[in-house]
Structure formats: structure tokens, C-alpha cells
C-alpha positions in Angstrom: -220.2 107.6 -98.7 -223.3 106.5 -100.7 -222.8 109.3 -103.4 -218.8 108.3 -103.6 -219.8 104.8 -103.9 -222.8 105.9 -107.2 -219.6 107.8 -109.0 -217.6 104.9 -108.7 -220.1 102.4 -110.5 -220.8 105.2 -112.9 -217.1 105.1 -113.8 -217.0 101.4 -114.1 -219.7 101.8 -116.5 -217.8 104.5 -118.8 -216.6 102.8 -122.5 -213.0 102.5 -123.6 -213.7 105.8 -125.2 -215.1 107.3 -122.9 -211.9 107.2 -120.9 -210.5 109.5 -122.9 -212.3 112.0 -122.0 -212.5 111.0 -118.4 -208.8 111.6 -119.1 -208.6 115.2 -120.0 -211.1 116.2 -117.2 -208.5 115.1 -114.8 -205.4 116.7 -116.2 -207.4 119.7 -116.3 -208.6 119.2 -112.7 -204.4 118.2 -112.1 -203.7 121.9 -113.9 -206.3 123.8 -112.1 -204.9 122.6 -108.8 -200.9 122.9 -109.4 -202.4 126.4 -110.7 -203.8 127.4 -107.2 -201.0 125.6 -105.0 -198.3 128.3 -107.2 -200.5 131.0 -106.1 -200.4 129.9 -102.5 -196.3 129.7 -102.3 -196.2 133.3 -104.0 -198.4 134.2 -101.0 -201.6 135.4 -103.0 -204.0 133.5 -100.9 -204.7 135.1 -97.3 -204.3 132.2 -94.3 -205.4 132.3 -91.0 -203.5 129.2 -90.1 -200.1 127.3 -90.6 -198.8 130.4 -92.3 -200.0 133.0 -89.8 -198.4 130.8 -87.1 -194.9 131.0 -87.9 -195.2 135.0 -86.5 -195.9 134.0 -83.1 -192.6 134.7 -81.4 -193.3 137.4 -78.8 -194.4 135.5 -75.5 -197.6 136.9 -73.7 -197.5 135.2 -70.5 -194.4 135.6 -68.0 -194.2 134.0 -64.2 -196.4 135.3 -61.6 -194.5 137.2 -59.0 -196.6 135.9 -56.1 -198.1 132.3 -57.4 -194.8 131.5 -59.8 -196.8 130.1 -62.4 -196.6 131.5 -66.3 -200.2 132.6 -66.1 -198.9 136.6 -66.0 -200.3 138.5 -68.8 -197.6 141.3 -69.8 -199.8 143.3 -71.9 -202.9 143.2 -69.3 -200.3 143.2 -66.3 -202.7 140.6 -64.6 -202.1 136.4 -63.4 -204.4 134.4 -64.5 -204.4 131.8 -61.9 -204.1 133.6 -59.0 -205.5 137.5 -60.1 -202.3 139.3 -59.2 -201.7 142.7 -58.1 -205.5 142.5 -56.9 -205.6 142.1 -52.7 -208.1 139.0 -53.1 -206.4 135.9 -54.2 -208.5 135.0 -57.1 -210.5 131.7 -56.5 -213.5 130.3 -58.0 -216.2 128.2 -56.4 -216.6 125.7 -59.2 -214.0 123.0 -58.9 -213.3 120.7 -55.7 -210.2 120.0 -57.4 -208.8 123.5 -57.4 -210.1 124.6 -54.4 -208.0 121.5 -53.0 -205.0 122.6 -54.4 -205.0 126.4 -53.4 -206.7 126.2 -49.9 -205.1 126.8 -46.7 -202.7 124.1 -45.8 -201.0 123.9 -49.0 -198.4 126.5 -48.3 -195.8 127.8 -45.0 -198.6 128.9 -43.4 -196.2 131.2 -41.2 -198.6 133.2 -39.4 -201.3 130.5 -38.5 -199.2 127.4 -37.3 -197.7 129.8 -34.8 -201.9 130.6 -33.8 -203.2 127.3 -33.6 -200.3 126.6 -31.1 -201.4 129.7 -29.1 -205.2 128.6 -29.1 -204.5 124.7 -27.6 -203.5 127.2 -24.2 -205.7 129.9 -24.7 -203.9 132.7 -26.2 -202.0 133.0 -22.8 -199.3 135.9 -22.0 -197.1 137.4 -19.9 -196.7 133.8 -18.0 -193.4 132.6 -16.9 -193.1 128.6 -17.6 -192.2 126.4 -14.8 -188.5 125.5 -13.5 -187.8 122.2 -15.0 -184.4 122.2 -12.6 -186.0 119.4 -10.7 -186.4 117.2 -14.3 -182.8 118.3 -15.2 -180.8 117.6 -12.1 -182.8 114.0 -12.0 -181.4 113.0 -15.8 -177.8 114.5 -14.9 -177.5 112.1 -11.2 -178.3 109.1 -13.4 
């Protein structure tokens, strides 16, 4: 800022014809530049950036088949979010947030709902329940 603000007061200070020459610097400056754009568009210059990103068209990740999220790398044939086709579920012990989302709870739970109802009696089996005639006969009298 300090150096832009020197070159300014040096060009305040330039005589009338001095300009002149101030002049031609910049048209050759103007040249140099429109010069180097031209080489640009005929695709001289090697890019690593807006160019290179127009040739991005093949996608990389696909949905998971067991968490359903697009975190499925086709070429490594592995999920990123939840480490599929490894056993493990893959989980991190970093973030409270993520453990939130992905702990037990979260989804059916088919197996275990059906187990914590078996554990308030005990795990008991081969028990018959009792009658409830008495209880039904009472509510069909009335």
C-alpha cells in the first residue's frame, strides 16, 4: 500500500512532457499484455485451473450400497463414510457429532428391540401365557 501510494506522488510529480513518455510505457505495457492473453486463447500457456476444469465429467463417487450416501469410490471400490465392503462399519472416535449420528438407535434396530423386550422377563422360554378368558368373558357381559 505504502509503495502504491510513493508511485502515485511520483507520477503527480512527472512534467507535461514527461507524460509522453509515461504514455508509450503504457501502450507498450497494453501490447505486451493483449500479446500474452492471444497466446492464452490459442492454448499455448499450460493451466491447472478454470481451463483444466471443464474436463471433469466422469463422476468418482456413486451411492453406497449399505449406507446410501454418494461417498462410494468406483475406482477404489470403497465408501467413504461408512468403509464398505469391509465387516467393521467404519467409525472414528473423534467427533461427538458423528458418533451421534451413526450410533445405535438411529436405525430399525430389528434384532435388538426384539432383545431388550426379552431381557425386561428374563430371556424366558417355552412358557405358556396365562388364560385371559376370565378378562374377556368380564368385557363381553358388560
Amino acid at each position: 500500500m505504502k509503495k502504491r501510494k510513493e508511485n502515485f506522488h511520483q507520477l503527480n510529480r512527472l512534467h507535461w512532457n514527461e507524460w509522453k513518455y509515461f504514455d508509450e510505457y503504457l501502450k507498450g505495457l497494453q501490447e505486451n499484455f493483449l500479446r500474452g492473453a492471444w497466446g492464452v486463447c490459442r492454448g499455448n500457456k499450460m493451466t491447472k485451473r478454470t481451463s483444466s476444469f471443464g474436463k471433469h465429467r466422469n463422476k468418482t463417487h456413486t451411492l453406497c450400497h449399505r449406507c446410501g450416501s454418494k461417498a462410494y469410490h468406483l475406482q477404489k471400490s470403497t465408501c467413504g463414510k461408512c468403509g464398505y465392503p469391509a465387516k467393521q462399519k467404519r467409525k472414528y472416535n473423534w467427533s461427538a457429532k458423528a458418533k451421534r449420528r451413526n450410533t445405535t438407535g438411529t436405525g430399525r434396530m430389528r434384532h435388538l428391540k426384539i432383545v431388550y423386550r426379552r431381557f425386561r422377563h428374563g430371556f424366558r422360554e417355552g412358557t405358556t401365557p396365562k388364560p385371559k378368558r376370565a378378562a374377556v368373558a368380564a368385557s363381553s357381559s358388560s
